[in-house]
ZAMARGU-4260 file (C-alpha; in steps of 0.2 Angstrom, whole numbers, plus 5000, padded with zeros to 4 digits):
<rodrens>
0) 4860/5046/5099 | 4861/5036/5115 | 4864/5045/5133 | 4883/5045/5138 | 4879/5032/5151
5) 4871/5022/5138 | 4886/5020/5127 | 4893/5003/5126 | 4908/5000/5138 | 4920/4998/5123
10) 4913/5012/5112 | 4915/5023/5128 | 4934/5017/5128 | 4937/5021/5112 | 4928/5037/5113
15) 4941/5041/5129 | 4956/5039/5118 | 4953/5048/5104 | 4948/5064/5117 | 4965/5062/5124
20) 4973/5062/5108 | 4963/5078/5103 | 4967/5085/5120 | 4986/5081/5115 | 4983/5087/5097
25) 4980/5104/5103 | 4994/5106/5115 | 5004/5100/5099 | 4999/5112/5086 | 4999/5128/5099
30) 5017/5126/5103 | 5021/5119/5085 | 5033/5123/5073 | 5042/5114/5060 | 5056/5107/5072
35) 5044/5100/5084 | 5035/5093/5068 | 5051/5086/5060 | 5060/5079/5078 | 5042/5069/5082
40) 5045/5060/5065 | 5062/5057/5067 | 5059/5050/5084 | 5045/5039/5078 | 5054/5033/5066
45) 5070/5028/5076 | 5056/5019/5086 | 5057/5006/5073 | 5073/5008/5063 | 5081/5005/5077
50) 5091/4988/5075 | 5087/4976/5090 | 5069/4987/5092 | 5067/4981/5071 | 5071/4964/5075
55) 5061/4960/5090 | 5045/4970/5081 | 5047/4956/5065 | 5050/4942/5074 | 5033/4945/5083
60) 5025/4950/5069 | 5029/4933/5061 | 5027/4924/5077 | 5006/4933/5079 | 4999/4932/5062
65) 5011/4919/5054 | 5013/4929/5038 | 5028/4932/5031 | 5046/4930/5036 | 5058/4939/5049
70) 5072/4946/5037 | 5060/4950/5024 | 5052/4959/5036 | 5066/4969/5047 | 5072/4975/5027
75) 5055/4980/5025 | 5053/4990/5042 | 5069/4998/5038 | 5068/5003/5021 | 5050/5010/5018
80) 5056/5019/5035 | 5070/5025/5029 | 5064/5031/5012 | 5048/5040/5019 | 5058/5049/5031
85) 5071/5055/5015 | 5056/5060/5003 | 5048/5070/5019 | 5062/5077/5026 | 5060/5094/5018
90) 5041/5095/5017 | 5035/5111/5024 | 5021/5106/5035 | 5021/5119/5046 | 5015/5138/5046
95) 5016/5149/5029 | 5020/5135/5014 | 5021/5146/4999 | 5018/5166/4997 | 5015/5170/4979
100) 5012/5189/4973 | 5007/5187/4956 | 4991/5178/4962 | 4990/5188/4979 | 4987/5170/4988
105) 4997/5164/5004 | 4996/5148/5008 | 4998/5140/5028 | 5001/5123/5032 | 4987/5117/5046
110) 4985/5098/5054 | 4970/5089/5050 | 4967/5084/5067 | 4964/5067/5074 | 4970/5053/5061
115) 4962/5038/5065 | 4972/5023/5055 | 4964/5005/5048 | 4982/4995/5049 | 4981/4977/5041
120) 4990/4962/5049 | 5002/4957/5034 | 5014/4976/5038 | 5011/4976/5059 | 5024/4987/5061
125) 5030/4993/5045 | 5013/5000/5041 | 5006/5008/5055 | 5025/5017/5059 | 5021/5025/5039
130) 5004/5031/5045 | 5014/5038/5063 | 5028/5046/5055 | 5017/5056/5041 | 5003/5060/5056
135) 5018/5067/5067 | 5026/5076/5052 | 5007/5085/5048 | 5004/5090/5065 | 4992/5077/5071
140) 4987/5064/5084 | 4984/5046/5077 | 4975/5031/5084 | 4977/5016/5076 | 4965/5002/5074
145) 4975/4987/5071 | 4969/4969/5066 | 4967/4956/5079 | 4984/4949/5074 | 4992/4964/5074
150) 4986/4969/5090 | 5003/4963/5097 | 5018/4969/5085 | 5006/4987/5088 | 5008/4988/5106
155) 5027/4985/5105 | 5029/4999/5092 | 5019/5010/5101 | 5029/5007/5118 | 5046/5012/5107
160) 5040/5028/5101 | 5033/5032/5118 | 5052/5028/5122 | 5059/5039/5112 | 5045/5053/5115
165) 5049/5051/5133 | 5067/5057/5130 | 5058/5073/5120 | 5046/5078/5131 | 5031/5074/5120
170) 5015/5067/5125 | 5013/5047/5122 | 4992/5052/5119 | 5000/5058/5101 | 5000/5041/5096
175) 4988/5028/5104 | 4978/5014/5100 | 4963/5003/5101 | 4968/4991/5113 | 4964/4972/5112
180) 4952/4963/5111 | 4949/4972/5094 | 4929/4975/5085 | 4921/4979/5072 | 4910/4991/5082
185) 4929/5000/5091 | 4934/5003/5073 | 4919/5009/5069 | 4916/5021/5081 | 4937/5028/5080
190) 4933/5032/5060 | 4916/5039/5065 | 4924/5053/5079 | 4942/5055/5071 | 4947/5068/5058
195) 4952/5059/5044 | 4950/5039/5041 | 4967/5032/5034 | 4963/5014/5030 | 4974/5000/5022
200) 4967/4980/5024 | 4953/4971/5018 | 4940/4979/5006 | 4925/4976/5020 | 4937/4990/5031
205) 4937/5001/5017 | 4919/4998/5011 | 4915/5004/5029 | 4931/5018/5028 | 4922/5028/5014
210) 4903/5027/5021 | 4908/5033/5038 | 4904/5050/5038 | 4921/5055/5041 | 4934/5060/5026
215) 4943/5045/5022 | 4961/5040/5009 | 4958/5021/5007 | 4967/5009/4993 | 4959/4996/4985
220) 4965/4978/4982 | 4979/4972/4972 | 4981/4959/4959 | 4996/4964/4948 | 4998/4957/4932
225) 5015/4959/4923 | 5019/4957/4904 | 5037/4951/4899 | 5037/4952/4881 | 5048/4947/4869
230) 5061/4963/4868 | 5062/4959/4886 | 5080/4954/4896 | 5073/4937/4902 | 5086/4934/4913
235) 5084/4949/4921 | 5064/4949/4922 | 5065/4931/4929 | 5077/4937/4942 | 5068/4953/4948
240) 5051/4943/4948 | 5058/4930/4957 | 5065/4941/4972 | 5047/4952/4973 | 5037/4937/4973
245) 5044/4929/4985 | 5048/4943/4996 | 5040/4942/5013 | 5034/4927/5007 | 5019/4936/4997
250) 5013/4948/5007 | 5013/4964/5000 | 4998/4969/4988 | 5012/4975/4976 | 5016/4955/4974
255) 5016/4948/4958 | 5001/4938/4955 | 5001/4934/4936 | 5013/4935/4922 | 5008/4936/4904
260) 5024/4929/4893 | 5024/4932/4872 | 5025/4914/4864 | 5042/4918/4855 | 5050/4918/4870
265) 5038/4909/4882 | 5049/4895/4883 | 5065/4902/4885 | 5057/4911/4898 | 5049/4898/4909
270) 5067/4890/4906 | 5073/4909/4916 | 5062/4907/4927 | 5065/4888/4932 | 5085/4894/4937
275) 5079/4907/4949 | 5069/4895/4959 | 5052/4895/4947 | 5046/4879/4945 | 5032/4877/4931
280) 5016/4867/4935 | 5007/4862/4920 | 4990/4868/4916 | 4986/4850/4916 | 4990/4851/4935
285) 4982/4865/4940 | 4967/4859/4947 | 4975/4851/4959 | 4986/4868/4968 | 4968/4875/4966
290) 4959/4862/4975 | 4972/4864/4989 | 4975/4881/4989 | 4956/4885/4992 | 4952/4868/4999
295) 4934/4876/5006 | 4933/4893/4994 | 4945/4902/5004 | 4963/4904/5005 | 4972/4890/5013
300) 4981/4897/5030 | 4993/4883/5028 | 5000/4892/5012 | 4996/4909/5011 | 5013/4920/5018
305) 5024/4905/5020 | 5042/4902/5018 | 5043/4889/5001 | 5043/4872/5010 | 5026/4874/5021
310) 5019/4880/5005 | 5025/4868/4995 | 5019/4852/5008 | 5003/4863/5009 | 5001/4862/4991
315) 5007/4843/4990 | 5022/4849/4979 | 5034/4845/4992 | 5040/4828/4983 | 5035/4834/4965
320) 5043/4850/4964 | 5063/4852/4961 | 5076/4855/4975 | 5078/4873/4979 | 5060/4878/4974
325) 5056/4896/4980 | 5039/4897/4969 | 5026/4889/4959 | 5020/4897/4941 | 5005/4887/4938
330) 5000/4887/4920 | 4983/4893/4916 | 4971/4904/4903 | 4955/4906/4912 | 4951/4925/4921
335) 4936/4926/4933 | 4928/4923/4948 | 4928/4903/4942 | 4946/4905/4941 | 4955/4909/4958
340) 4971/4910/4951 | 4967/4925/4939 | 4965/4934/4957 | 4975/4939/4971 | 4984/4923/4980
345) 4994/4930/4997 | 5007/4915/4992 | 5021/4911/4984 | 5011/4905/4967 | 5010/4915/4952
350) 4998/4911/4936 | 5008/4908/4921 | 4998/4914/4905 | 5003/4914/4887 | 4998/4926/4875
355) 5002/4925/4854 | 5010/4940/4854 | 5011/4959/4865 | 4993/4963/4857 | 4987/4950/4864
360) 4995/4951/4881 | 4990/4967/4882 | 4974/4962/4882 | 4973/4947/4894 | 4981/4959/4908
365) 4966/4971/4903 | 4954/4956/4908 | 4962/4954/4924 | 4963/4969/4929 | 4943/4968/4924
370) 4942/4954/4936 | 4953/4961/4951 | 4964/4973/4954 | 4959/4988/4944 | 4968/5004/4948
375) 4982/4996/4958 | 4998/4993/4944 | 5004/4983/4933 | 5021/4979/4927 | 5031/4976/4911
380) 5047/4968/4904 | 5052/4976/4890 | 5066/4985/4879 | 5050/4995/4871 | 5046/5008/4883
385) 5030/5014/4870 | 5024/5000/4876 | 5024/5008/4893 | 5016/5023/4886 | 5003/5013/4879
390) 4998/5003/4894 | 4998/5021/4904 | 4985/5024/4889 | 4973/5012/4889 | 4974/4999/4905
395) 4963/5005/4922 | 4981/5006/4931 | 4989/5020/4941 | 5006/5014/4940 | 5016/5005/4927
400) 5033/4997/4932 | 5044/4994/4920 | 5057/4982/4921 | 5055/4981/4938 | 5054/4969/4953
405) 5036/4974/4959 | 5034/4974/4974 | 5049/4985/4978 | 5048/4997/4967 | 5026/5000/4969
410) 5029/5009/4985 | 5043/5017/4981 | 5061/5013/4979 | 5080/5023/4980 | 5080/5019/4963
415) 5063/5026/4955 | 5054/5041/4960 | 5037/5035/4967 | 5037/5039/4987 | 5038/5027/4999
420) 5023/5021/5007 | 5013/5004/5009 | 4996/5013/5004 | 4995/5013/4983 | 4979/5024/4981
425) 4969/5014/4964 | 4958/5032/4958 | 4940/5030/4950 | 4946/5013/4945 | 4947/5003/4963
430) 4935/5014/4970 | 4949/5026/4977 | 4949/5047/4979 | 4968/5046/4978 | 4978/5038/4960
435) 4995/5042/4972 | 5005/5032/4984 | 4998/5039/5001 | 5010/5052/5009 | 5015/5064/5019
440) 5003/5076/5008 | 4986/5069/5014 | 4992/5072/5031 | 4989/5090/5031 | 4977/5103/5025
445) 4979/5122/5019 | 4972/5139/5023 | 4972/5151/5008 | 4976/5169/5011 | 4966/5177/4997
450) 4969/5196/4992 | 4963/5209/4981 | 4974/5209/4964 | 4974/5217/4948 | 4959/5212/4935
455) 4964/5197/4926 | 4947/5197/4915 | 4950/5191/4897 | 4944/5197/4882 | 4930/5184/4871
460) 4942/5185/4856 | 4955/5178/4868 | 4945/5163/4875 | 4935/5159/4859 | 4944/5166/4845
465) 4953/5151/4838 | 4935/5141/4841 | 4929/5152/4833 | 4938/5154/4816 | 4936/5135/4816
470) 4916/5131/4820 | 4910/5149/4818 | 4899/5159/4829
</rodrens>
């Protein structure tokens, strides 16, 4: 390892910041108690909730990385805010959690330490302030590593809470940051000498999350598949797809990228679809939204996260596609890396597939899953909720939705029970150690107090017995 003085000026910065925020994490947990815990989360997230604060923090979020939209995203700041601060609200996270004499253990809630956060650009705010608030709630310090767009909308948050920490006599090292101009190597060295990695964005972040040495919750990507079949309210599904689709013009991984219709009712449906603002590009026109969507291999910055008519004139659909167009369902059957549209799109287009029947879509969301997405969720439209049960069964998927719009009911919703959070963890399948939504949970650790209690030592008749009588001895 290199001599102090021969540690690179930014990796030296970076180390300064994160021994303030141990320095603060200490004084923190000494004096701690559930009602310091609780009033930091609440101020943190008044930091954002806070009307004019919300709205300045989503018009430079859109104005920086020029993804997504400013109501979408003040709802967004609010809500997932709001919510996480309901579901944590009477979480113990400090001091003795559970005292149980029948197994002589006693349970005590500590902090983890120094959480150092991965934040992606398209949730600025919205993201980091989940990663505050459940820090906060646990007991910890947090630095956040933003992206280089987000660099911005994260130095306005963090001014808020340091605000509102002001007015509470809290130190502002609790919650820091990597400054600008953000690296690779800063990042690096923040997941390296923090307690925890927390790490949401691109899959190269997480790839480097999970090999870092340090403990890390990271999420895979998203490519959610949903299958309207043909018990399905199609006025409804086309309703509630429309509204998640195009819901912060596309940016949340919970978006919907493909929809699978039966053919009984694949007609009727596209004709659903086209009266919520869905406007159908046959397959026999595909070729052309690819060539433009991906005009060098890559998504097309001119259309990814943008409000329907710059992704309509970016797609050459502005003069071809009927008035009051909010998205495109292009028509198409092939899966795979040769077909970008089976795969995650940032936009406001969604692949149209048709299956025979609900066999047969079952299987085609299997193969996309396959190709991208595994782990994340999937969603159905559906009067048959076995069929739920069955893709529980057999798809690589931690969440199913059913009848749902996606994206708001993925990471929680007031009207399901999943917790709010902008982190869907994707299990063995996406390469993940959590299948949950991140939470307020992974924020903490426990120390077991374990004590002597009466033999519990079972007899081999009570183990083996009914083994036994069935294979024999």
């Amino acid at each position: 390892m290199n001599a102090p003085n021969d540690i690179a000026p930014e990796i030296a910065e970076v180390d300064r910041i994160v021994a303030q925020a141990r320095k603060a994490q200490a004084a923190y947990e000494a004096t701690g108690s559930q009602a310091l815990y609780d009033k930091a989360a609440l101020a943190a997230g008044w930091a954002i909730m806070e009307p004019a604060r919300n709205q300045a923090l989503a018009e430079l979020a859109v104005e920086t990385t020029g993804l997504g939209n400013v109501p979408d995203k003040i709802t967004k700041n609010h809500r997932k805010t709001l919510g996480l601060l309901r579901d944590i609200a009477e979480a113990k996270t400090y001091g003795v959690i559970s005292d149980d004499p029948e197994t002589g253990i006693t349970e005590i809630a500590r902090a983890i330490g120094v959480v150092g956060a991965v934040v992606p650009s398209t949730n600025p705010a919205a993201t980091p302030a989940n990663n505050i608030i459940n820090a906060l709630k646990g007991g910890n310090a947090i630095v956040v590593a933003p992206s280089p767009k987000g660099v911005a909308s994260c130095e306005m948050l963090l001014s808020f809470i340091h605000t509102e920490f002001e007015k509470l006599g809290l130190d502002p090292n609790l919650v820091q940051m990597i400054p600008a101009p953000g690296s690779k190597a800063k990042t690096q060295r923040l997941m390296e000498t923090s307690d925890r990695v927390i790490c949401t964005g691109s899959q190269n972040n997480v790839h480097r999350a999970q090999s870092c040495g340090t403990p890390a919750v990271a999420v895979a990507a998203g490519n959610v598949i949903v299958i309207v079949d043909e018990t399905a309210d199609l006025s409804a599904a086309a309703a509630k797809i429309t509204a998640s689709k195009c819901f912060d013009n596309a940016t949340s991984c919970s978006s919907e990228n493909a929809v699978v219709v039966v053919n009984a009712v694949y007609d009727d449906f596209v004709a659903a679809m086209a009266a919520e603002g869905g406007a159908l590009v046959p397959a026999s026109d595909a070729a052309g939204i690819i060539a433009r969507l991906w005009p060098d291999g890559h998504l097309n910055r001119s259309a990814i996260a943008q409000d329907a008519d710059k992704m309509l004139d970016a797609l050459g659909m502005a003069d071809k596609a009927p008035d009051g167009t909010k998205f495109l369902a292009v028509e198409t059957d092939g899966i795979g890396p040769d077909h970008p549209l089976s795969g995650e799109k940032l936009s406001r287009v969604l692949a149209l597939y048709r299956a025979s029947d609900y066999a047969g879509a079952k299987a085609l969301a299997a193969r996309v899953l396959a190709h991208q997405g595994a782990g994340h969720s999937v969603g159905i439209h559906t009067s048959d909720d076995a069929r739920a049960i069955e893709l529980g069964r057999e798809l690589p998927t931690c969440r199913v939705i059913v009848n749902q719009a996606h994206t708001f009911a993925t990471g929680g919703s007031f009207t399901n029970g999943m917790p709010f959070s902008l982190s869907m963890g994707c299990g063995s399948w996406g390469g993940n150690s959590i299948d949950t939504n991140l939470h307020w949970r992974h924020f903490v650790q426990t120390t077991k107090i374990v004590r002597e209690i009466a033999p519990r030592e079972p007899a081999l008749e009570d183990v083996f017995g009914a083994y036994w009588r069935e294979a024999g001895q």
